[in-house]
C-alpha positions as CSV (number, residue, x, y, z in Angstrom):
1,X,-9.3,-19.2,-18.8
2,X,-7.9,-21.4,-16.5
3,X,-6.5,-20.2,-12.7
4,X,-3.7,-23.1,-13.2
5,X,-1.2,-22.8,-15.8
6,X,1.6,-24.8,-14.5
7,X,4.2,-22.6,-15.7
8,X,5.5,-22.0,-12.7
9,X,6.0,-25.2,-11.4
10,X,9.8,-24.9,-11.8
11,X,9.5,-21.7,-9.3
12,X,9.7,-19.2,-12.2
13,X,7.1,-17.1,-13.9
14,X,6.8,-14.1,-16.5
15,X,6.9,-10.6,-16.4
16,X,4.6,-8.6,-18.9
17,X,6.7,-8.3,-21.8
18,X,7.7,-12.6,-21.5
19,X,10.8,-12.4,-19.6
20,X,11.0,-15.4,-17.3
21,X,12.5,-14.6,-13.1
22,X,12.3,-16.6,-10.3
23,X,9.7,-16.4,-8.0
24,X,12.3,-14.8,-5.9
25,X,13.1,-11.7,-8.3
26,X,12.5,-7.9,-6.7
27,X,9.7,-7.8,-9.6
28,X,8.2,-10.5,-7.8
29,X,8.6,-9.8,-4.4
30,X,7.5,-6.4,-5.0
31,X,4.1,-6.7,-6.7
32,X,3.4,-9.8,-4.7
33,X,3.9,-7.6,-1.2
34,X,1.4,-4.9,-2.9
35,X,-1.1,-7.7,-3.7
36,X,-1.0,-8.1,0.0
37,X,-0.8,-4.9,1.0
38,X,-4.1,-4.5,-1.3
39,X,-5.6,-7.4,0.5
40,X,-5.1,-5.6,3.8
41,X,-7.0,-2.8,2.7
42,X,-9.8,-4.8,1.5
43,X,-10.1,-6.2,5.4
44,X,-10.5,-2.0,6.3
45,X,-12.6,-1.5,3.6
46,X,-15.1,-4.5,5.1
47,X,-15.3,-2.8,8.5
48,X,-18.0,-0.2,9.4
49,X,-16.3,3.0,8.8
50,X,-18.0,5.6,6.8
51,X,-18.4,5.8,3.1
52,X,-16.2,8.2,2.1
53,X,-13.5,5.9,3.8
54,X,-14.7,2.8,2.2
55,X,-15.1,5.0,-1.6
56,X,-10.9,6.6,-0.8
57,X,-9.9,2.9,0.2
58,X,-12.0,1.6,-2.7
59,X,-9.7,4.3,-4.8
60,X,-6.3,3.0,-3.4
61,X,-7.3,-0.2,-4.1
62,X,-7.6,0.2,-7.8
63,X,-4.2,2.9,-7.6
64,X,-2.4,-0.6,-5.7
65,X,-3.4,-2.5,-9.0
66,X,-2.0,0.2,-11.2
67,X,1.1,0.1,-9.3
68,X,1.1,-4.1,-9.0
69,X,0.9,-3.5,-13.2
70,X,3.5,-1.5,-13.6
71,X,6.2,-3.6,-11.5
72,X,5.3,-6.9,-12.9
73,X,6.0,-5.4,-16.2
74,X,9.7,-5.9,-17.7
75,X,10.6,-2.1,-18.4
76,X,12.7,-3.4,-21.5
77,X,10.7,-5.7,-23.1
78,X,6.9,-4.9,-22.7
79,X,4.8,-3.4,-25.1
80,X,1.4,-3.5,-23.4
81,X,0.2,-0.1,-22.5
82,X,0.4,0.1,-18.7
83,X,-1.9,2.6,-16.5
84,X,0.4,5.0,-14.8
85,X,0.3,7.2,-11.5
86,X,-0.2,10.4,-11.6
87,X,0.8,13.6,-9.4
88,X,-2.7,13.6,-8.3
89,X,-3.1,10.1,-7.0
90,X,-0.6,11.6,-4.3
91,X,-1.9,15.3,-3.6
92,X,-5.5,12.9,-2.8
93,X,-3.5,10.9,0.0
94,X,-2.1,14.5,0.8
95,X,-5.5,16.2,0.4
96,X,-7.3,12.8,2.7
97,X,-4.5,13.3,5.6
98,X,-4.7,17.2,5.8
99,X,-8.6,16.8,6.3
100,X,-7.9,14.2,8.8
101,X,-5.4,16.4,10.7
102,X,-8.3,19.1,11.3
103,X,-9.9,17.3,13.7
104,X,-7.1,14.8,15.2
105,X,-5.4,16.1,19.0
106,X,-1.7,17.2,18.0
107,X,0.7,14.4,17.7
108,X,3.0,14.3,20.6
109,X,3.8,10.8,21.1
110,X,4.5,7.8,19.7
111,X,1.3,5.6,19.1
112,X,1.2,2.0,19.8
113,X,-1.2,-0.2,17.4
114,X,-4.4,-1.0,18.4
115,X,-7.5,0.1,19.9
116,X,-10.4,-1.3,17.4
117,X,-9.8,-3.9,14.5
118,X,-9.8,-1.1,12.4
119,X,-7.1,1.0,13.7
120,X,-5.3,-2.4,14.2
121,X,-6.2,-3.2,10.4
122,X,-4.6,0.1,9.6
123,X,-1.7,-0.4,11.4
124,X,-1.0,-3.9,10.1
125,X,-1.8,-2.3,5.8
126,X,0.8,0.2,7.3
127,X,3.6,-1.9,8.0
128,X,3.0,-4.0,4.9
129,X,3.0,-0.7,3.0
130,X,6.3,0.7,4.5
131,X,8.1,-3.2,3.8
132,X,6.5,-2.9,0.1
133,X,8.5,0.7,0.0
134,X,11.7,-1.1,0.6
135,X,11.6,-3.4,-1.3
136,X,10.2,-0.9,-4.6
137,X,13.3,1.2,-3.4
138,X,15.7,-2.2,-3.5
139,X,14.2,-3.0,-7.0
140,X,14.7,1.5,-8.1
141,X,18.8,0.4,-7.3
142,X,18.8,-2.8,-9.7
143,X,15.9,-1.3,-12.5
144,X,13.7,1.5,-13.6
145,X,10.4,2.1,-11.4
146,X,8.3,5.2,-11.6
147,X,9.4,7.3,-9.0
148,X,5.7,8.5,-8.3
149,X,5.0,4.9,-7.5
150,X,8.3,5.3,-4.1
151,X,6.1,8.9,-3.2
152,X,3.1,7.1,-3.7
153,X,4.0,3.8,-1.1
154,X,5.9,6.8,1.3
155,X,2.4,9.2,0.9
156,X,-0.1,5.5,1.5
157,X,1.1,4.5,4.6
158,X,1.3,8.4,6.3
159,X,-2.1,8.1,4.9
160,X,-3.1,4.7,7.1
161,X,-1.4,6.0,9.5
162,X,-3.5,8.9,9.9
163,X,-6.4,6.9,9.1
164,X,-5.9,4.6,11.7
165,X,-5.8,7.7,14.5
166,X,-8.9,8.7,12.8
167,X,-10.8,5.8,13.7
168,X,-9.9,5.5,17.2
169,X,-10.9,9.3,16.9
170,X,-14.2,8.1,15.6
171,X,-14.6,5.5,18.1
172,X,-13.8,8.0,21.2
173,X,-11.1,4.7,21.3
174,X,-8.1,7.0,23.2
175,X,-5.1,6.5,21.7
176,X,-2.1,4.3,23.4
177,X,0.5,6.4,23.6
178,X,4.5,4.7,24.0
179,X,5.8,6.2,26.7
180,X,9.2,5.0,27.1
181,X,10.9,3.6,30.2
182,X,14.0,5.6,31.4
């Protein structure tokens, strides 16, 4: 199989299920920002964190696929069989971030990113995550997504979010709290 196709030459390229969009469409945009988004997580995944981090990450990675799947599939026309979400994929984010929360200080302020490459990592996946939201949520108003797939970007970047405090937590890396000027 060749990588090049040249199909897309002309700045459009096809859905699953043949439909032809620019390279523009909110299809596009959408599973191209959680291609990304999984790319990010691969960089967490590569840092020295523990194994059950690297074998949830590993998981989300392979969920991110799933959800990369069903966007770039035309919800009219295709007729491949598409892996789907299910309830659980979430209560595990849900489940991850409650364990998390056992040992993590209270939240009482606003955290600024940073601290280790890590928590900066996590930080960086989470902002990708939340712009990959908005724009799933932009496509929900034009065409049919799964809604588990909008509670599953919401759940993912609480998740690195949480994550990323748990490293620093990890590290004894204190967090940097925003306090604001007044």
């Amino acid at each position: 199989m060749k990588i090049y196709t040249k199909t897309g030459d002309k700045g459009y390229t096809s859905l699953i299920g043949g439909t032809r969009v620019p390279k523009h469409h909110l299809r596009i945009e959408s599973y191209g920002t959680i291609d990304e988004l999984n790319s990010y997580i691969g960089l967490i995944r590569d840092q020295d964190i523990a194994v059950h981090d690297k074998d949830i990450l590993k998981h989300i990675q392979d969920r991110l696929f799933t959800i990369g799947a069903s966007l770039a599939a035309d919800p009219e026309k295709s007729r491949m069989v598409i892996p789907d979400l299910h309830l659980s994929d979430i209560e595990l984010l849900e489940h991850e971030m409650d364990e998390m929360n056992k040992v993590l200080p209270a939240l009482k302020h606003f955290i600024l990113p940073g601290g280790s490459i890590a928590v900066s990592y996590c930080h960086v996946a989470r902002c990708v995550c939340r712009r990959a939201e908005r724009i799933v949520v932009h496509l929900n108003e034009a065409d049919v997504v799964d809604e588990k797939v909008i509670i599953y970007l919401n759940r993912l970047s609480d998740y690195l979010f949480t994550l990323a405090r748990k490293f620093g937590f990890d590290a004894d890396v204190a967090e940097n709290q925003w306090i604001p000027r007044v």
